[in-house]
C-alpha positions as MATLAB code, in Angstrom:
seq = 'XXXXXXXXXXXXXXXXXXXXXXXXXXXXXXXXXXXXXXXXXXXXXXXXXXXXXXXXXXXXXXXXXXXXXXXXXXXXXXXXXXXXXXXXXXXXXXXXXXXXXXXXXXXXXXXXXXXXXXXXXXXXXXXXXXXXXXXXXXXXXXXXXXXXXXXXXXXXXXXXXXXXXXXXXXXXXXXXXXXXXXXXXXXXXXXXXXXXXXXXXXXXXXXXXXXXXXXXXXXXXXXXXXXXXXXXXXX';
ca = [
     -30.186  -10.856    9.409;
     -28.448   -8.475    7.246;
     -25.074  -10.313    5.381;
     -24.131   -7.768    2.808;
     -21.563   -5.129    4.094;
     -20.901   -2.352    1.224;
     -17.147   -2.738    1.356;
     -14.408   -5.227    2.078;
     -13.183   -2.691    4.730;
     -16.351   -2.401    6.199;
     -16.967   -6.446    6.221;
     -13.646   -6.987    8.202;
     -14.129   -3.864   10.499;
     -14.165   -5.121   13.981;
     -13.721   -8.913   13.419;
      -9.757   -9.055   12.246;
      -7.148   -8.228   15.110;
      -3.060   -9.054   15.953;
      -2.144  -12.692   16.171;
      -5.488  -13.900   15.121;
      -5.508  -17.351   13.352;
      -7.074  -16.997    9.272;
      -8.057  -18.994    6.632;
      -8.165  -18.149    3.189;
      -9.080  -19.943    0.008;
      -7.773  -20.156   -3.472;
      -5.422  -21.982   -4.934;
      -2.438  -20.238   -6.612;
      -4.298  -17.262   -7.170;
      -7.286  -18.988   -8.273;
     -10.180  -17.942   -6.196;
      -8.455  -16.265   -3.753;
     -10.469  -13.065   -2.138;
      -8.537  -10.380   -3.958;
     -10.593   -7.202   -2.100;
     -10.467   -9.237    1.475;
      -6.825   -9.850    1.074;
      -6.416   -6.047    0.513;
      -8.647   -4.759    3.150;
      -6.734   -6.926    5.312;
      -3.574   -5.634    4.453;
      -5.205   -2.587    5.230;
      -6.243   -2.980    8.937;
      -2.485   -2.924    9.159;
      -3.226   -6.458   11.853;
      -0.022   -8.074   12.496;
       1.590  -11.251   13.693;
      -1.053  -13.009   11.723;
      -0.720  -16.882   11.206;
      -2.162  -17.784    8.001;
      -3.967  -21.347    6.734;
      -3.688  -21.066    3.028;
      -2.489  -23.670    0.275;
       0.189  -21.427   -0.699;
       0.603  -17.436   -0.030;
      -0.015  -16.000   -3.527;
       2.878  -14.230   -5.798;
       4.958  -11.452   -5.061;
       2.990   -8.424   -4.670;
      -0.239  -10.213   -5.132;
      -2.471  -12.001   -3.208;
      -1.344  -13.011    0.116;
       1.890  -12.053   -1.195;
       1.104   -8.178   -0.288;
       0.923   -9.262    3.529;
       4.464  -10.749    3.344;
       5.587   -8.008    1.909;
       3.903   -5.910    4.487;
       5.401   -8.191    7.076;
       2.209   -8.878    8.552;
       2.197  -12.524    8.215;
       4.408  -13.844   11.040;
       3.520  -18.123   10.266;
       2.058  -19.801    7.550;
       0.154  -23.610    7.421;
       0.575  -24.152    3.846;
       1.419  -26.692    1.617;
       3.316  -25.154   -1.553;
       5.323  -22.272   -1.428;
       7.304  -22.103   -4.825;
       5.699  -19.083   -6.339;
       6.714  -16.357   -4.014;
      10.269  -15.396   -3.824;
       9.730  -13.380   -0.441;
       8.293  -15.989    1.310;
      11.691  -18.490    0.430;
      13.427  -15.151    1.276;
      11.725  -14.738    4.950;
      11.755  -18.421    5.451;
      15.356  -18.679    4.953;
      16.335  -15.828    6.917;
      14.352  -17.116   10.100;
      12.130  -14.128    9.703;
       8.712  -16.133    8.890;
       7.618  -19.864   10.616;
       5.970  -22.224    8.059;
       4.207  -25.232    8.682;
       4.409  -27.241    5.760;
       1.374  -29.705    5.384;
       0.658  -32.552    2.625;
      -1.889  -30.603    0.586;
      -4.542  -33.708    1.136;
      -4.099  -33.710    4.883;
      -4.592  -29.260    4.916;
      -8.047  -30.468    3.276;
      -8.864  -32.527    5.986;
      -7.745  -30.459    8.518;
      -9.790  -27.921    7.574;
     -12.823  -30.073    6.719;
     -12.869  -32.169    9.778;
     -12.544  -28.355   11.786;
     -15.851  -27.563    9.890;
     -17.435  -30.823   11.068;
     -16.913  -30.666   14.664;
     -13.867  -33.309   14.795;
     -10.983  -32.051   16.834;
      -8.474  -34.693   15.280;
      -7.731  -37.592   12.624;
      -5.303  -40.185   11.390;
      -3.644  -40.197    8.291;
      -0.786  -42.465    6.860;
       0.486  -39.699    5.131;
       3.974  -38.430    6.155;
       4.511  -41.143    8.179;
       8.304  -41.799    8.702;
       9.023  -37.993    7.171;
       9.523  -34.617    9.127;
       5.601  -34.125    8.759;
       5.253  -36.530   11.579;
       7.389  -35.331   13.666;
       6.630  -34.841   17.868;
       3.235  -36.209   16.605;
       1.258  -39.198   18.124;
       1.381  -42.332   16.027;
      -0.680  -44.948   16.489;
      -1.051  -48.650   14.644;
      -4.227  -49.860   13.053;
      -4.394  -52.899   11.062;
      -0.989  -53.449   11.093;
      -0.160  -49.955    9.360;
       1.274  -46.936   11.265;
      -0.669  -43.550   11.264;
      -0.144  -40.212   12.207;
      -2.720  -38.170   13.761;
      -3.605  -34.668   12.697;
      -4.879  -31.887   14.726;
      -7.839  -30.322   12.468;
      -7.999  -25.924   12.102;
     -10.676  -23.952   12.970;
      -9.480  -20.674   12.250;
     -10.461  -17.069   13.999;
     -12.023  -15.721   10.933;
     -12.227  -17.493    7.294;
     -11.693  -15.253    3.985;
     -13.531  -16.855    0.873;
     -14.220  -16.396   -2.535;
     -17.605  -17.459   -4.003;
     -19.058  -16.518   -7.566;
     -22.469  -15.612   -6.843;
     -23.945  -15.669   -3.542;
     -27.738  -14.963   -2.573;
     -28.951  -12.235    0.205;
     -29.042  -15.549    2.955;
     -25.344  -16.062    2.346;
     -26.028  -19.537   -0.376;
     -22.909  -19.750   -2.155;
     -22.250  -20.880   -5.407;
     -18.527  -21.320   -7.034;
     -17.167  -21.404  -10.488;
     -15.505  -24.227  -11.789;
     -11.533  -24.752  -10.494;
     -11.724  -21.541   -8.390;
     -14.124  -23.749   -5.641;
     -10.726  -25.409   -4.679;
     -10.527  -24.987   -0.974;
     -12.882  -22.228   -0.322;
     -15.478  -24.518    0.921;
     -13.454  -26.036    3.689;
     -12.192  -22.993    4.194;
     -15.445  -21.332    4.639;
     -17.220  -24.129    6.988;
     -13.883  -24.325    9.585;
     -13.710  -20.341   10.521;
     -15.721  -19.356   12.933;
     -16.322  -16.291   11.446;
     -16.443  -16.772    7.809;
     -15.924  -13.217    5.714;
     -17.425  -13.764    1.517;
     -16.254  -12.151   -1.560;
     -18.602  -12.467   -4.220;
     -19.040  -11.254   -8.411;
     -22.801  -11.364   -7.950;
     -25.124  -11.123   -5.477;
     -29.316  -12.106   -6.083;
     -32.407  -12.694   -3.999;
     -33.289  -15.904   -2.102;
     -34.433  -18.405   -3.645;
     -32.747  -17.688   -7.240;
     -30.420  -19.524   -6.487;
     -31.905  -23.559   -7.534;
     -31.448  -25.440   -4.808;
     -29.158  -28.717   -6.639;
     -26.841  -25.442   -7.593;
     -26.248  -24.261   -3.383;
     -22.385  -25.756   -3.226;
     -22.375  -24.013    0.705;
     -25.288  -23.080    2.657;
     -25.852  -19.695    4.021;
     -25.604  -21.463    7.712;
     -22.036  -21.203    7.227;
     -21.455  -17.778    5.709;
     -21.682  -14.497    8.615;
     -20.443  -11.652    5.857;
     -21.039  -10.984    2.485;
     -19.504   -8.223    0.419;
     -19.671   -7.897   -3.579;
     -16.493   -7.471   -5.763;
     -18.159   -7.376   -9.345;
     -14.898   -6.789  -11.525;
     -11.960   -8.366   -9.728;
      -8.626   -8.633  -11.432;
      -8.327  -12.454  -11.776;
      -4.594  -12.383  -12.374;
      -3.216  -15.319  -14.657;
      -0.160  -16.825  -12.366;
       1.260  -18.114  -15.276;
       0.121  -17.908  -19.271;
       1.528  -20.468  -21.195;
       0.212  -20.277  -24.744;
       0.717  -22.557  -27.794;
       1.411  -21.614  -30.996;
      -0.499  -23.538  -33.603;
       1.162  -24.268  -36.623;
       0.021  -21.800  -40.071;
      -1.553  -19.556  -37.582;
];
């Protein structure tokens, strides 16, 4: 079975469609699928709800779908960095879900394993729990969690091989993995792509059973959300 599509347009053609339910990795805009994110603003798709652990920067990242108003709901759990999506929230013109970053994990994980639902202690007694089932164990009160198992998943891996084996680089792994095993149609963007087998096996971080599209992005931009640089004294 053929992975590799030649484009990030072609990779999406006939899989993304209005009101779907995606996932996408990266975390600020580490690791997020930069050429994915932009095909998808191209399909022009609409009324999209979004899984994400935040929704990029203005104009970049998932940032460029708010501003396209394409994005009508996001699960997410930090929002700071985008001054559009406080600006749409606060205007009544975009739903958010707001989810402890720990429980989105899980969410998404326990989608990728097969588990429909969990309990958590966390957000107990908050807004987080709210019109959800709660249920004692031990003496302790939990909250359970529905998990997500989104239409299609959006990923960013570092070097993939032709069976779909992912491997990630360093921070920018983050949530792609659980993002990646929950969709049920998982989409890759990748720097390098090589043959089976060149990959060593202890170095696979996701198995190709898990990836259904591959498509290579050699030089992406890797914006910095923030530079913060010190100045060392006699320099």
């Amino acid at each position: 079975m053929n992975k590799l599509f030649p484009s990030a347009t072609e990779a999406l053609k006939g899989v993304v469609s209005d009101g779907q339910l995606l996932a996408v990795g990266g975390f600020g805009l580490c690791g997020i699928p930069e050429a994915l994110i932009d095909a998808l603003r191209d399909t022009g798709a609409k009324n999209l709800t979004v899984i994400s652990n935040n929704a990029g920067v203005d104009g970049f990242g998932l940032g460029k779908l708010l501003e396209t108003r394409q994005i009508k709901k996001m699960i997410s759990s930090y929002v700071g960095e985008n001054k559009e999506f406080e600006r749409q929230y606060l205007a009544g013109e975009l739903e958010l879900e707001f989810t402890p970053q720990g429980t989105l994990a899980e969410k998404l994980r326990a989608g990728g394993a097969g588990i429909p639902a969990f309990f958590t202690k966390t957000g107990v007694g908050t807004v987080v729990a709210d019109g959800k089932e709660l249920r004692d164990f031990d003496g302790e009160t939990y909250v359970m969690e529905r998990s997500l198992v989104p239409d299609v998943a959006l990923v960013k891996a570092d070097v993939a091989d032709k069976a779909g084996n992912l491997r990630f680089r360093y921070t920018a792994r983050n949530f792609n993995p659980a993002v990646a095993m929950a969709g049920k149609l998982c989409i890759v963007e990748v720097e390098k792509i090589v043959e089976v087998g060149e990959i060593a096996p202890d170095d696979v971080h996701l198995p190709g059973i898990y990836v259904h599209r591959l498509v290579l992005n050699a030089q992406p931009e890797k914006r910095i959300e923030k530079r913060t640089i010190t100045e060392k004294a006699g320099v």
